[in-house]
C-alpha positions as CSV (number, residue, x, y, z in Angstrom):
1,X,72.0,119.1,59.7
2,X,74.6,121.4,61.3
3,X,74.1,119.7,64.6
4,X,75.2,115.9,62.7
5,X,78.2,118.1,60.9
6,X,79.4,119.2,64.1
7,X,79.4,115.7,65.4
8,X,80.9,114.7,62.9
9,X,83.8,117.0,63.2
10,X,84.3,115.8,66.8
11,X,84.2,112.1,66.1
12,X,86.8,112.2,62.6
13,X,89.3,114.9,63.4
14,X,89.1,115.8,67.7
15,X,88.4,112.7,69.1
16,X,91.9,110.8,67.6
17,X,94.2,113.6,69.3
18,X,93.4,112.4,72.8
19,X,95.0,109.5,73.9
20,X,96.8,108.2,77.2
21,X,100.1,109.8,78.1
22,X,101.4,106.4,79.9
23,X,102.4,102.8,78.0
24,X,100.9,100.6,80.3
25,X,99.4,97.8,78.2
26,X,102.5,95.1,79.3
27,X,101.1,95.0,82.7
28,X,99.2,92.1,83.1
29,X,96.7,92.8,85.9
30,X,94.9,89.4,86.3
31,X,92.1,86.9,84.2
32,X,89.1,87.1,83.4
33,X,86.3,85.2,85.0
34,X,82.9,85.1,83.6
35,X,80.6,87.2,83.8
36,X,78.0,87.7,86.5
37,X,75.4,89.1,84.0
38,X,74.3,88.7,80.6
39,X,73.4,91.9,78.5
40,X,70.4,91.6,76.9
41,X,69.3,93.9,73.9
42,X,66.1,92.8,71.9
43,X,66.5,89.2,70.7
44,X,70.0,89.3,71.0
45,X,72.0,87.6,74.5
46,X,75.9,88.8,74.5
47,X,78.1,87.3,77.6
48,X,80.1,89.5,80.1
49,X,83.6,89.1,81.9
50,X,84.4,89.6,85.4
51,X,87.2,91.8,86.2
52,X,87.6,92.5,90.0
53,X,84.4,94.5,90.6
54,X,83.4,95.2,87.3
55,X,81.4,93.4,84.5
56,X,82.9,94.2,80.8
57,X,81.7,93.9,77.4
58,X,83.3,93.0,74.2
59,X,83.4,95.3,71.9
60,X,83.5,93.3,69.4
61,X,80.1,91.9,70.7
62,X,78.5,95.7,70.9
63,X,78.9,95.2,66.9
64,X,77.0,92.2,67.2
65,X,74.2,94.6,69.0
66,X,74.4,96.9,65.8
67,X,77.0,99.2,67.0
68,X,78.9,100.7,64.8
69,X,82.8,100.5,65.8
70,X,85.8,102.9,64.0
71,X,89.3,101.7,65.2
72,X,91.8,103.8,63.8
73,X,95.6,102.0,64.0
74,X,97.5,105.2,64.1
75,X,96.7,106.0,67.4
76,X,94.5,102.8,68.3
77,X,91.6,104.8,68.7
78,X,88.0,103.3,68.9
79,X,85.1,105.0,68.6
80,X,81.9,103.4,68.8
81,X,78.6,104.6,68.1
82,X,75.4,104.0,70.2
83,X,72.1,103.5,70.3
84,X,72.2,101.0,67.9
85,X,72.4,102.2,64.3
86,X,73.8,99.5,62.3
87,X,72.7,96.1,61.0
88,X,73.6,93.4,63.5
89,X,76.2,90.8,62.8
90,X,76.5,87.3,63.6
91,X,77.8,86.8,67.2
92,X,81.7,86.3,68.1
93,X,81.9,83.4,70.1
94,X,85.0,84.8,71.7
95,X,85.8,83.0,75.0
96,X,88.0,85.1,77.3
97,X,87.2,83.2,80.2
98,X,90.8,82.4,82.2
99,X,92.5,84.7,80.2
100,X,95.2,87.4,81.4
101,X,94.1,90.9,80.5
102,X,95.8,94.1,80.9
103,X,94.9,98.0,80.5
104,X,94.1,99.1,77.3
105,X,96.8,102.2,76.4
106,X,94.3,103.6,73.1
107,X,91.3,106.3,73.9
108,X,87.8,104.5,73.3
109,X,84.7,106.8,73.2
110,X,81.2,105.7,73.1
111,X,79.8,108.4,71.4
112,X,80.8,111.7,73.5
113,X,82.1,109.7,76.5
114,X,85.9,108.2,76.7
115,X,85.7,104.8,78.8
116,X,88.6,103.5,80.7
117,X,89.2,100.1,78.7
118,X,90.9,96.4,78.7
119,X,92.7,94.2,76.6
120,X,92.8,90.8,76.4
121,X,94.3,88.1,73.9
122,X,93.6,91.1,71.1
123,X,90.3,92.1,72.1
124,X,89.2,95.1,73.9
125,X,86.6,95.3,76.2
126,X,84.8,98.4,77.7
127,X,82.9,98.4,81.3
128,X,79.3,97.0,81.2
129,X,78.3,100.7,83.5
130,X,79.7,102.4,80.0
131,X,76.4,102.3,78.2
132,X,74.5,104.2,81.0
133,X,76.0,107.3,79.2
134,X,73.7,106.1,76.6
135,X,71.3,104.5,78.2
136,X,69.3,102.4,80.6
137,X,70.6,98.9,82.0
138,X,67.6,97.0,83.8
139,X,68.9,94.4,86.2
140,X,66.9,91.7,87.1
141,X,68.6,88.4,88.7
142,X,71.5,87.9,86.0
143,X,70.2,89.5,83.1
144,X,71.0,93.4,82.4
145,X,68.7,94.7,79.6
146,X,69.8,97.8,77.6
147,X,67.4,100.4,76.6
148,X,68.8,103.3,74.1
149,X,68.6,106.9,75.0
150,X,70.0,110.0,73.3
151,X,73.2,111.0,74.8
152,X,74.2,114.2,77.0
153,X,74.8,116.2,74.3
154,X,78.1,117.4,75.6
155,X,82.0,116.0,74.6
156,X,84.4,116.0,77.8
157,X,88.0,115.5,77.4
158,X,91.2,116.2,79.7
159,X,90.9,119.7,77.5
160,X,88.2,120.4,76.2
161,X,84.5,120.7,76.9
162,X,82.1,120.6,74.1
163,X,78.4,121.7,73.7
164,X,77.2,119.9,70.9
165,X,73.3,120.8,71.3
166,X,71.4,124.0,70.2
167,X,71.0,125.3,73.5
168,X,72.6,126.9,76.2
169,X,73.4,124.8,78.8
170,X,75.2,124.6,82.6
171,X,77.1,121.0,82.7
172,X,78.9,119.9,85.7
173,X,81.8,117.5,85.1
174,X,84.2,115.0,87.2
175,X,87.6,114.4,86.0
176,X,89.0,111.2,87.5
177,X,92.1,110.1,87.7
178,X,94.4,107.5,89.4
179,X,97.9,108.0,91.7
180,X,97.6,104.5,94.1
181,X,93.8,106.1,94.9
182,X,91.3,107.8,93.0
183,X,91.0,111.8,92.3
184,X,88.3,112.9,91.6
185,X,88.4,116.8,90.5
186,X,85.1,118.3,90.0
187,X,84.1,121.7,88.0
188,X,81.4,123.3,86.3
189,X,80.7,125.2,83.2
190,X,78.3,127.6,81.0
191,X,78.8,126.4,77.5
192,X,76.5,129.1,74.6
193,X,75.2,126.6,71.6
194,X,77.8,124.8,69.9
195,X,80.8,126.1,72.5
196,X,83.9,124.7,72.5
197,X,85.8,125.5,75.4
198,X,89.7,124.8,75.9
199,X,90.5,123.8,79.5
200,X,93.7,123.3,81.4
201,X,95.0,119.5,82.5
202,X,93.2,118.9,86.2
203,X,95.7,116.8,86.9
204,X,99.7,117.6,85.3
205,X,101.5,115.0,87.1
206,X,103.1,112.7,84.8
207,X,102.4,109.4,87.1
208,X,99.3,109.8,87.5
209,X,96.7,107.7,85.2
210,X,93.8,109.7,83.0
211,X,90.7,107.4,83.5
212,X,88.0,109.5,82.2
213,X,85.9,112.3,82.4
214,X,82.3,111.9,83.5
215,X,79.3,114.4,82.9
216,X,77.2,114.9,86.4
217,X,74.4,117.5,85.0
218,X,73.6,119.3,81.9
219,X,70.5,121.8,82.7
220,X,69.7,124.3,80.0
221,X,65.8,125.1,78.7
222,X,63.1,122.2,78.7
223,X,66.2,120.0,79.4
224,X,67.6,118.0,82.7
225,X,70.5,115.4,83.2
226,X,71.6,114.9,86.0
227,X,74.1,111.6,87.0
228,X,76.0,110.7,90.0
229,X,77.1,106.9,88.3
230,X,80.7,106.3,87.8
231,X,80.1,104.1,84.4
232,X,82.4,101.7,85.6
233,X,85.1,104.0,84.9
234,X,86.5,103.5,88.8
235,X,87.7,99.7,89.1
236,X,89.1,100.3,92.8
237,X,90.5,96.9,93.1
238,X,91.6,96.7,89.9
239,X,93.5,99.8,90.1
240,X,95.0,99.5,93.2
241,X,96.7,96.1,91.1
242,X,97.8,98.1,88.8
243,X,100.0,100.4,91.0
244,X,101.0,97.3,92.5
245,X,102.5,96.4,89.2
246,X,103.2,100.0,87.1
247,X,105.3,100.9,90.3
248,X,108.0,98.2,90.2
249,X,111.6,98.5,89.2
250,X,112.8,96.3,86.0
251,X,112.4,92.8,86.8
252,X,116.5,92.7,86.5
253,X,116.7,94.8,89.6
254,X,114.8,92.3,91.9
255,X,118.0,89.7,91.2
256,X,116.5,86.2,90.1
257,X,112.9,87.3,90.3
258,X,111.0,85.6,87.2
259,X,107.6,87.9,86.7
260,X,105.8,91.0,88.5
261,X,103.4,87.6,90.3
262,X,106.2,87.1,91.8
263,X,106.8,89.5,93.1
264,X,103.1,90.5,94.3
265,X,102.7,86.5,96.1
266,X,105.7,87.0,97.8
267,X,104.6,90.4,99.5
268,X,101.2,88.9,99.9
269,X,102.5,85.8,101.7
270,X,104.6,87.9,104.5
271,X,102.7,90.2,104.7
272,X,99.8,87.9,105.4
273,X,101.8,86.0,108.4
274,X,102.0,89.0,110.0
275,X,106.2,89.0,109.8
276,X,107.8,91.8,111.8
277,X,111.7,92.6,112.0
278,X,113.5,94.9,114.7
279,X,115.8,96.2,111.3
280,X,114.4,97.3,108.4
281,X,114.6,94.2,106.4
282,X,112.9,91.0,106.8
283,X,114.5,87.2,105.2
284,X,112.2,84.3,103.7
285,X,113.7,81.5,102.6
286,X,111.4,78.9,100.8
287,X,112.5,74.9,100.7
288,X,110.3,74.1,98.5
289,X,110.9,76.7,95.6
290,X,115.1,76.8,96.5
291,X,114.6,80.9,96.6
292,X,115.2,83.5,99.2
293,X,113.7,87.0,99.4
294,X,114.7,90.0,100.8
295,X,111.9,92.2,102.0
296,X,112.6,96.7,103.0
297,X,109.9,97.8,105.3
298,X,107.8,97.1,108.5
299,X,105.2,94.8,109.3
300,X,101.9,94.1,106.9
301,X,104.3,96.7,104.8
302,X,106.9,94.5,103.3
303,X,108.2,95.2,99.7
304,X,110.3,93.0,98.0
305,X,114.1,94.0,97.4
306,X,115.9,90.7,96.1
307,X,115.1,87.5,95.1
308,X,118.1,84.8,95.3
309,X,118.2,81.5,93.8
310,X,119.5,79.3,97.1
311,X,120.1,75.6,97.7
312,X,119.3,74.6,101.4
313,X,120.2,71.7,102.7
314,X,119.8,68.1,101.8
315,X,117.1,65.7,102.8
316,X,119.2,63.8,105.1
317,X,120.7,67.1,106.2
318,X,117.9,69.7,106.3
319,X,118.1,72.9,106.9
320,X,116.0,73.6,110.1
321,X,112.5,75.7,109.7
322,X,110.9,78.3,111.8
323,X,111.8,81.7,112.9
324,X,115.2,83.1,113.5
325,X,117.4,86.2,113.4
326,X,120.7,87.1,111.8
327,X,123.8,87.3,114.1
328,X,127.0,85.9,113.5
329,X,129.1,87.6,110.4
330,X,131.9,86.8,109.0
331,X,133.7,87.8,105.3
332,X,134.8,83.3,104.9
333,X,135.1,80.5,106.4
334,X,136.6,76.7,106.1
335,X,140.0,77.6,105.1
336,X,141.4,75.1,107.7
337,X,139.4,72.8,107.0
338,X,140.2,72.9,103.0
339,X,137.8,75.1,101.4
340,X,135.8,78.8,101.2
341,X,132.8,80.0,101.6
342,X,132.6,83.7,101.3
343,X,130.0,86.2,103.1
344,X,128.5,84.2,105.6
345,X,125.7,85.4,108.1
346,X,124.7,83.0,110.0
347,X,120.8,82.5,111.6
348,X,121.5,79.9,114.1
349,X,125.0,80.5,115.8
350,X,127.6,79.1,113.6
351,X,126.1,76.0,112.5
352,X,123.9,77.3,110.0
353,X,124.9,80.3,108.0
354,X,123.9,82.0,104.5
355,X,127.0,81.9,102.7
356,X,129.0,82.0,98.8
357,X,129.0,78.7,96.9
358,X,132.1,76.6,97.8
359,X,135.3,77.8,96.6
360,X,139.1,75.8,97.1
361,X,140.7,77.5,100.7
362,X,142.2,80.2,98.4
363,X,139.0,81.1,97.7
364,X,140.0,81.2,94.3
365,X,138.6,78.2,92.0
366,X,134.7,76.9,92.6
367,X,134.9,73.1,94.1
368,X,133.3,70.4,92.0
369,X,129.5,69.7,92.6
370,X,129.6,72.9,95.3
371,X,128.4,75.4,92.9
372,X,125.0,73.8,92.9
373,X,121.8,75.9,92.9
374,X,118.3,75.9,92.9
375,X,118.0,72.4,94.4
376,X,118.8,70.9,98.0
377,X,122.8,70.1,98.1
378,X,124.1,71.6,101.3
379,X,124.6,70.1,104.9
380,X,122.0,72.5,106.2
381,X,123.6,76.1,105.4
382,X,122.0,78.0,102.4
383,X,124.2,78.7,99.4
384,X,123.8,81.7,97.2
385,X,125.6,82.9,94.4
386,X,129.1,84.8,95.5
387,X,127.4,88.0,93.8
388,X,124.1,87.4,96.0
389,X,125.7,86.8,98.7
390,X,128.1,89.9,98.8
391,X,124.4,91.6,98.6
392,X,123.2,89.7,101.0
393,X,126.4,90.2,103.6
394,X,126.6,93.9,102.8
395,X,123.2,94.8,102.9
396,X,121.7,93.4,105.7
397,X,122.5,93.8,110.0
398,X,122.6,91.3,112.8
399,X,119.2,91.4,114.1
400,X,116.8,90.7,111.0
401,X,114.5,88.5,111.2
402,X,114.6,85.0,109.2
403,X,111.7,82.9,108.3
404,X,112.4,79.5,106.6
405,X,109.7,77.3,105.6
């Protein structure tokens, strides 16, 4: 009886103070795919989702399994309890297959043990490794069957270690955390009966992500645990996506970028062609999208600066493709000939420049059907917007390296 009270104390009034310091449940991180197992419990068959490396459960589905599931809206808390001590009930037939998912920003605890989690469409899903804290998973081929065990009778937070058993026990924990790779902080503990013992933050760093906090042995008389599983709790691929992503400026400060993807595909396609520049900065200029980027770094280390909507030039007057550098620079151009175009910096001699829209020779008033953007319209010169291409003319040196496709 007084060990079920003390439980109970943990689950209704500690476990709801934890939760994770960061926001990050905007940052879409990918889709789900289906699962490469099914979990198996008794008669019952639930599906799984594939997320990078991991398979992840439903938790809506672990109440199918009998589970019984506490989600608590002021601090979107979950906390569900397992082995299986409620009725079942009828299956969800939720279908998250294709669907984009992101970080889930509440705490989720299966019994004494927080889980990293994701969301999706509403729906929060926990890693399929989770219920080896509580449990056996038996793969065989595509089918993972769960067999209940008594938890490690011991609650880890960031703060605060807890012996919820009768005896004295030595428990070895791993904190793990996430900073564009994985900490892992390790650090033991003698804990009397019933202990509760306040510990300081492993990790104080204000960027760096909580993912959980994992027990690796508990030894005390007539009893042994000892784990060196990860639950699931370590999604490298997964993670490294999300620093991808958490790290970015506001899409504003990218120019005309449209989303984070974006962003990401046009690293990933430089930086996949092997691009290298003798400045700092590297130019891309796509036909077929009518955008230019502006890349900071060195090769296979590009990040994205800017993002311009362009127009290149016509069909009948394209702008050539290939590889070239930026040389010739000059504030305008045209005025003898009757018009302006502002900024230029030119990529083949002066034939072909990046340059303003087209302005009247005083450079004053925008010439009709010159201001065009985002589609082909020029004699082979790419147009940007006057702002854009003061960026572009004041940022970047004679030297860079173009690449127009």
């Amino acid at each position: 009886m007084k060990k079920a009270l003390i439980v109970l104390f943990f689950l209704l009034f500690c476990f709801p103070s934890y939760v994770f310091a960061q926001d990050y449940s905007n940052v879409t991180l990918g889709k789900l795919q289906e699962g490469s197992l099914k979990l198996v419990y008794e008669d019952a068959i639930i599906p799984t989702y594939k997320a990078y490396d991991a398979n992840y459960i439903l938790i809506s589905d672990l109440k199918y399994l009998g589970c019984n599931v506490i989600y608590s809206p002021e601090d979107k808390s979950i906390s569900i309890s397992v082995p299986l001590y409620g009725d079942a009930l009828p299956e969800s037939h939720i279908n998250l297959i294709s669907e984009p998912f992101s970080l889930y920003n509440g705490l989720v605890q299966v019994d004494y043990f927080e889980t990293q989690s994701l969301l999706c469409n509403g729906n929060t899903l926990i890693p399929l490794a989770a219920l080896g804290n509580v449990g056996t998973l038996s793969i065989i081929d595509s089918t993972c069957t769960f067999i209940p065990s008594n938890a490690v009778p011991v609650d880890t937070t960031q703060t605060t270690i807890s012996n919820l058993s009768d005896l004295s026990l030595n428990v070895s924990i791993l904190d793990i955390y996430w900073n564009g790779e994985a900490i892992l902080t390790p650090s033991s503990y003698t804990l009397e009966p019933y202990a509760i013992l306040e510990r300081p933050l492993p990790v104080t760093d204000d960027h760096t992500l909580y993912l959980a906090t994992l027990v690796q042995s508990a030894t005390g008389e007539n009893y042994t645990f000892v784990s060196n599983s990860y639950l699931g709790q370590l999604n490298t691929p997964l993670m490294k996506k999300y620093t991808r992503y958490s790290t970015r400026a506001a899409l504003e400060d990218y120019g005309d970028i449209t989303s984070l993807d974006e962003i990401i595909k046009a690293e990933d396609f430089v930086n996949a062609k092997g691009l290298s520049s003798p400045t700092p900065y590297l130019v891309w200029t796509n036909i077929d999208t009518q955008r230019t980027y502006i890349f900071q770094g060195s090769t296979n280390n590009w990040k994205l600066l800017k993002s311009f909507i362009c127009s290149t030039g016509r069909d009948y007057t394209p702008t050539p493709k290939g590889t070239f550098a930026l040389t010739y620079k000059v504030s305008s151009f045209g005025q003898n000939k009757g018009y302006c175009c502002k900024y230029a910096f030119g990529f083949i001699g002066t034939t072909y420049l990046y340059h303003s829209i087209i302005f009247d020779k005083s450079g004053t008033y925008l010439l009709e059907n010159k201001g065009i953007l985002g589609k082909k319209a020029s004699q082979g010169c790419i147009r940007f917007d006057v702002e854009n291409a003061k960026w572009f003319y004041d940022t970047l040196s004679s030297g860079t390296t173009v690449y127009i496709n």
